[in-house]
N, C-alpha and C positions, 0 to 999 in steps of 0.2 A: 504494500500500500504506500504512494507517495505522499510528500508533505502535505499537497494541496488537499488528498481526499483525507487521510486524518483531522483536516482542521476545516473542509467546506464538507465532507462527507454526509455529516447527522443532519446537517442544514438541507442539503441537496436530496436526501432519502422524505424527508420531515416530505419538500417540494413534493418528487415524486409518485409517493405515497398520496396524498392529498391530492395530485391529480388524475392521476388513475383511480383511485376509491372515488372520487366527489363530479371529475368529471369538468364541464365551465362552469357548477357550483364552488367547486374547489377552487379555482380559479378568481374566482367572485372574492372568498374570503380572504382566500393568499393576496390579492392585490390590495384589498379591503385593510388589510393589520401593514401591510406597508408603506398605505399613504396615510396611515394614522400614525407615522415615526418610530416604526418597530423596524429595526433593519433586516429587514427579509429582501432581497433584492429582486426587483421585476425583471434584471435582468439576467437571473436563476429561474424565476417561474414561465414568463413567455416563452423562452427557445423550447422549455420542454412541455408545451402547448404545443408550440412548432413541429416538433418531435412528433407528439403524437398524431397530428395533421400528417406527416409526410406517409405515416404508417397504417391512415384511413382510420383513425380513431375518433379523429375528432374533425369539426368542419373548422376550416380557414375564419373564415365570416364569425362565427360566435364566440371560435375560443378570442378573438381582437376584442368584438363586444364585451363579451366578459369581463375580458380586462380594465374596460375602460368602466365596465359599472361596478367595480370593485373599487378602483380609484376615488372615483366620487362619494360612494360610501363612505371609505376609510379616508376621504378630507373635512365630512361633515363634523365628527368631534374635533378637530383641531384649528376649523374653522371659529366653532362656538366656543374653543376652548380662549381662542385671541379674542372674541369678541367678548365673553363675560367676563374676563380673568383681565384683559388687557395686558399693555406691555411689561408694566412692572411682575405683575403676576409669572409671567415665561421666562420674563429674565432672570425670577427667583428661584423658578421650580422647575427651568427648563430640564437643568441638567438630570433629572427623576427621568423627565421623557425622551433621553437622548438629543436633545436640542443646545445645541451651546450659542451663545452668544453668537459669535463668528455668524454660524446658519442663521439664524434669524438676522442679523448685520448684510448678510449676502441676498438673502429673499429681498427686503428694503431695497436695496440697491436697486432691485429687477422693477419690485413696486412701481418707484418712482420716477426711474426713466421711461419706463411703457407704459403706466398705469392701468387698466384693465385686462389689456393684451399683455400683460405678464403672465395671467393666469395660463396664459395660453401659449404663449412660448413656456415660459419654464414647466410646464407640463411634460415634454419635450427633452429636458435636459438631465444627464444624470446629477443625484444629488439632490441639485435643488428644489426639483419637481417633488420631493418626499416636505419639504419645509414650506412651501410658498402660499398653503393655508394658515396656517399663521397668521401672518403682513395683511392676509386678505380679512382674516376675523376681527383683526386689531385695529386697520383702518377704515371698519365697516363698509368694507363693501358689498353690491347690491349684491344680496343670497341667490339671485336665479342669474342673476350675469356669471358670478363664479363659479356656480355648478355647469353652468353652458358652454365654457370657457374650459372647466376643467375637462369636462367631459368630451368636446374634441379635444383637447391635445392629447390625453390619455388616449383615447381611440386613435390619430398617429401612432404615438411611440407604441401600441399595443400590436397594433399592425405591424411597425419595423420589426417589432422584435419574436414576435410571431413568424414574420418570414424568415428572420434568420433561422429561427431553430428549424424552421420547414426545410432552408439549405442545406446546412448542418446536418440534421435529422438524417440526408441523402447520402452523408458520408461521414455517419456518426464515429464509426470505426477509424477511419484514417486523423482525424481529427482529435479523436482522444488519445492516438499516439504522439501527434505532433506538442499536444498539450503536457502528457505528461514527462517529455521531455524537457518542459519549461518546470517542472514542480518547484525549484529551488529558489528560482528566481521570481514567479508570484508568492511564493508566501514570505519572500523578505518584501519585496514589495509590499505585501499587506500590510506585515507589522510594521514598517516606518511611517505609511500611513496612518493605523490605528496611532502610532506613538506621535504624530504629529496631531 
């Protein structure tokens, strides 16, 4: 067993498991607990949506769907969490929800040079797309613009990352050799990221 699967393994099994049992309801929930700031990564869960598309499992069209109404789920408590809690509230107890200053500092940022169509690019981007309910809860913004907002961009990125695994999926095999040739070098990579 290499680095990478000793330390993304139980995460990736946890993924797998829950979409083959659950299906685009699994799906649903998995994206749902990660745009609520739990670091499950969507892009752990799509490719292996994608996956199971290339192998006639599942439809192209719903497992994206899915995606993206998991999304909006899991930004509605963190929406209301910026809105009733406000800013001093996050900045005191972010760090409980995985939220550090920095991220909330970075969402702002997106805020306020786009303002609405933030929601909608960083939807889109990795990272920030997990934080950028926040900024929207806390500068009350309108509840159906940013669920409309969220919810296409979520459905892009559910899409891209859905095809990837659909590509992937076609050469699952050669792919996870070329990757566990890399084992050493992503999981130092992780850790200086987590330590940064």
């Amino acid at each position: 067993m290499g680095a990478v699967d000793s330390v993304l393994g139980p995460v990736i099994h946890f993924i797998e498991t829950t979409i083959s049992g659950m299906g685009p309801c699994g799906i649903v929930i998995l994206m749902a607990i990660e745009s609520a700031n739990v670091p499950l990564p969507s892009e752990a869960i799509l490719p292996f949506a994608g996956y199971l598309v290339s192998k006639g499992v599942m439809n192209f069209h719903v497992a994206a769907f899915a995606g993206a109404f998991g999304c909006v789920l899991g930004s509605i408590p963190s929406y209301y969490l910026g809105y009733f809690g406000g800013r001093p509230f996050v900045e005191k107890y972010g760090k409980w929800l995985l939220i550090s200053k920095k991220d909330l500092e970075l969402a702002d940022k997106w805020v306020n040079k786009y303002g609405d169509w933030a929601f909608f690019i960083c939807r889109m981007l990795p990272v920030v797309r997990t934080f950028i309910s926040l900024p929207a809860g806390i500068l009350k913004a309108k509840f159906s613009l940013f669920i409309f907002f969220t919810f296409i961009g979520s459905l892009v990125w559910s899409y891209f990352l859905v095809y990837v695994g659909l590509k992937l999926g076609e050469h699952r095999e050669a792919f996870a050799e070329i990757w566990h040739k890399f084992d050493h070098a992503i999981i130092l990579i992780i850790v200086v990221l987590f330590g940064l």
